[in-house]
C-alpha angles and dihedrals in degrees: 000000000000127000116264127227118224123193099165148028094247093053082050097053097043092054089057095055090051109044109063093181083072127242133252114210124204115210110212150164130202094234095054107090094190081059083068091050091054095052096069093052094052089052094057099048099047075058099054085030095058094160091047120083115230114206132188123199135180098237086198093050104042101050091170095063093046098051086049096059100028100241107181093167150027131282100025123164128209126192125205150184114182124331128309127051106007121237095242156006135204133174133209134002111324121143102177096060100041095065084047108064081032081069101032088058097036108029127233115342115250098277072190086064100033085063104040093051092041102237136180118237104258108250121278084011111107122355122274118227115241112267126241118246098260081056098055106105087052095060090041091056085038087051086044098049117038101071128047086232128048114184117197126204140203127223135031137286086266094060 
């Protein structure tokens, strides 16, 4: 299911009332370069969540929806079913969690869509299998990349 756009309230509103697999909404700003992060993400999991709508909105240009649900940074995510309080809140770039109370309010992603779109598993998700040799710098730059922080350590598992 693609992301959705909002520009009002009223689009908003109306996206609630017609999605009853319930609607997660990022918050976002076009200065905010971890909003483009986020983005990614969000396209990815609307794929794996196909009965759960998936909603940007500017948070700068849609003030109404901001107040409501009381957005004070970039990226937020709010998760919904139905109209009224949503479910859930969370606030900055965390992907991890994200996908997690993506899956606690909406159950398990479709394994069916992840592999017919050919998606990737959203990081810290599901374990990754240890790469081959010939596919080692891949998993290093996947290890590298998927968290903000990346802690080394020196030493071996029998220390």
């Amino acid at each position: 299911m693609p992301v959705t756009d909002v520009k009002t309230a009223a689009e908003f509103d109306a996206l609630l009332a017609s999605s009853p697999g319930g609607v997660v909404a990022h918050y976002w700003a076009t200065w905010c370069e971890p909003c483009g992060a986020m983005d990614q993400l969000v396209r990815q999991l609307s794929s794996q969540w196909t009965g759960v709508a998936f909603a940007r909105v500017e948070a700068e240009e849609v003030d109404e929806l901001t107040e409501r649900y009381d957005v004070s940074a970039v990226p937020f995510f709010t998760f919904h079913k139905g109209a009224g309080a949503p479910l859930d809140k969370l606030e900055g770039a965390d992907g991890k969690a994200l996908a997690s109370k993506t899956q606690q309010h909406f159950g398990v992603a479709s394994s069916a869509a992840r592999a017919a779109d050919g998606a990737a598993p959203v990081a810290g998700t599901q374990p990754t299998s240890d790469a081959g040799a010939g596919d080692l710098d891949a998993r290093l730059r996947e290890l590298t990349t998927r968290d903000p922080v990346v802690l080394f350590m020196k030493g071996d598992r029998g220390e």
